[in-house]
C-alpha positions in Angstrom: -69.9 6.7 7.7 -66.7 8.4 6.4 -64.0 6.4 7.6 -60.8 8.6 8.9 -57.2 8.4 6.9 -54.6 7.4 8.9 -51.6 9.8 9.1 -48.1 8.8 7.8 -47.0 10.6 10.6 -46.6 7.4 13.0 -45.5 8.5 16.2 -45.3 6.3 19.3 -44.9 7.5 23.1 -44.1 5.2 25.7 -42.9 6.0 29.2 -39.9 3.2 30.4 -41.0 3.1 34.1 -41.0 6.7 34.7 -43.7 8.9 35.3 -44.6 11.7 32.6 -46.6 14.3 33.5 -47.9 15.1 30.1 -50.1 12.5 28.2 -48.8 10.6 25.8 -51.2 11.2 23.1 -50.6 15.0 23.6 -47.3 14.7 22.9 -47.5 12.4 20.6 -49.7 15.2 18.7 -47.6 17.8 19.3 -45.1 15.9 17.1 -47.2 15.4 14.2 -48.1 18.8 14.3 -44.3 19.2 14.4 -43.5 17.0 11.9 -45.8 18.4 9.5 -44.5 22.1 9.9 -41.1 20.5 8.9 -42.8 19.4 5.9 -42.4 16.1 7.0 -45.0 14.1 4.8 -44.1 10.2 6.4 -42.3 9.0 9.8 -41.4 6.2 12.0 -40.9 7.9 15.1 -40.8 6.5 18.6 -40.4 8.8 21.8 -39.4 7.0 25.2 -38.9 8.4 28.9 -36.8 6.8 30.6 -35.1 6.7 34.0 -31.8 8.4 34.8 -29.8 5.5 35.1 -31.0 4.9 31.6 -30.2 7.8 30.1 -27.1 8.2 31.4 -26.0 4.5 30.0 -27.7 6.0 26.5 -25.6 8.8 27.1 -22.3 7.1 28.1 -22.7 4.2 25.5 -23.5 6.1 22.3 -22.0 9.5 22.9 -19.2 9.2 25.5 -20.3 11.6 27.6 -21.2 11.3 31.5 -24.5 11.0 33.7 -27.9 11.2 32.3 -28.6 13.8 29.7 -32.1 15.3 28.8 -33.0 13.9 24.9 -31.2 11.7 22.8 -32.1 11.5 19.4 -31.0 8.8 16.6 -32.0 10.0 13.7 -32.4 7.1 11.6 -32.7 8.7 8.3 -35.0 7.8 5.9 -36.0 4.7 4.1 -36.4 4.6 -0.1 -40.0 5.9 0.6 -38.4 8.8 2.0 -39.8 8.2 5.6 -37.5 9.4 8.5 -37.1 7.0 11.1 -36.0 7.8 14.8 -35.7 6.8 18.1 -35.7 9.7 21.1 -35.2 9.0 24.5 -36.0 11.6 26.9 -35.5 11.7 30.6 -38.2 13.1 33.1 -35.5 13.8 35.8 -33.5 15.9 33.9 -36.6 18.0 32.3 -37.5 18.1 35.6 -34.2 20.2 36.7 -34.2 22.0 33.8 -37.3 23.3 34.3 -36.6 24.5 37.5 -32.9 26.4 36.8 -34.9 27.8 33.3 -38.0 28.7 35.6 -40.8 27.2 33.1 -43.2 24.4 33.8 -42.3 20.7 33.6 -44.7 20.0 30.8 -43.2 22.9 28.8 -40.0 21.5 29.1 -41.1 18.3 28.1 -42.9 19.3 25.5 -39.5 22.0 24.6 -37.6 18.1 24.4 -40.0 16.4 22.3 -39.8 19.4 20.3 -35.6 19.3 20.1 -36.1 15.7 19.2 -38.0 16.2 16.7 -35.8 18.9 14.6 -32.8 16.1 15.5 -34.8 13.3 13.8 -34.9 15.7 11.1 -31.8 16.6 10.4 -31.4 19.7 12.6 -27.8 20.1 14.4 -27.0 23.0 16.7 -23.1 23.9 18.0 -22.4 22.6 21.8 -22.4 24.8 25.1 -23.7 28.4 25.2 -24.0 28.8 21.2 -26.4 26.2 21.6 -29.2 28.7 22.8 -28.4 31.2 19.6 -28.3 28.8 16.8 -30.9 28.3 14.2 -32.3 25.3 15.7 -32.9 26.9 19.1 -34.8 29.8 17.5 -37.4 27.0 14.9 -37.4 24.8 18.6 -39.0 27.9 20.4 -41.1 29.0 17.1 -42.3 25.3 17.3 -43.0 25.2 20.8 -44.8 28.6 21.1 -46.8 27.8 18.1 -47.9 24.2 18.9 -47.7 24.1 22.6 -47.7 27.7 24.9 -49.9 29.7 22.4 -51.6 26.7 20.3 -54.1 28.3 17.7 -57.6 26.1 17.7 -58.4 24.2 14.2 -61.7 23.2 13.6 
């Protein structure tokens, strides 16, 4: 019996009393798969939902900004071992709204924020308000999420 490696990729999803409606070992996936187009080869990452009210403390607390927001990501950086280490928070409300005004599914939108987080953890900035959907990052997001999540090529 061959006995499967473990990836360095560790990536934990955990919903904070919210409901998701994506599984959180697909998401959790679609990060890896993420992470290792970033070139990515080790990670401590953990992705959490979390209410409104939550996000919008997260939001107020670490950023000074009002009322929930859709991902936060604190990008750790990395330890001597070169692993990057994050924490993203992600807010189902929001994502849901957002899905709506940009007329795409839920679970692409979630997946679009995992997605954003990921590139944050990374190291990925974009500018603030409408730039934000130009920049560099926007475009590899949407590469990212056509490529892993709408139009996801099969491996054996």
């Amino acid at each position: 019996m061959s006995r499967m490696r473990e990836d360095p990729r560790a990536v934990s999803v955990q919903a904070d009393g919210v409901r998701v409606p994506v599984a959180a070992d697909r998401l959790a996936e679609l990060s890896r798969r993420v992470l290792r187009a970033l070139k990515v080869s080790r990670a401590m990452i953990s992705v959490t939902f979390v209410s409104s009210r939550a996000s919008a403390t997260l939001n107020r607390r670490h950023l000074g900004h009002r009322g929930p927001t859709d991902v936060i990501t604190f990008a750790l950086g990395a330890d001597p071992a070169g692993t990057v280490i994050a924490d993203i928070y992600i807010c189902p409300d929001v994502a849901r709204l957002q899905a709506k005004d940009f007329g795409v599914g839920v679970r692409e939108e979630i997946a679009r924020l995992v997605v954003h987080g990921m590139l944050h953890a990374c190291g990925w900035e974009h500018p603030e308000g409408d730039a934000r959907m130009t920049s560099p990052m926007w475009r590899r997001q949407e590469q990212l999420l056509h490529r892993f999540w709408i139009t996801p090529t099969r491996t054996a």
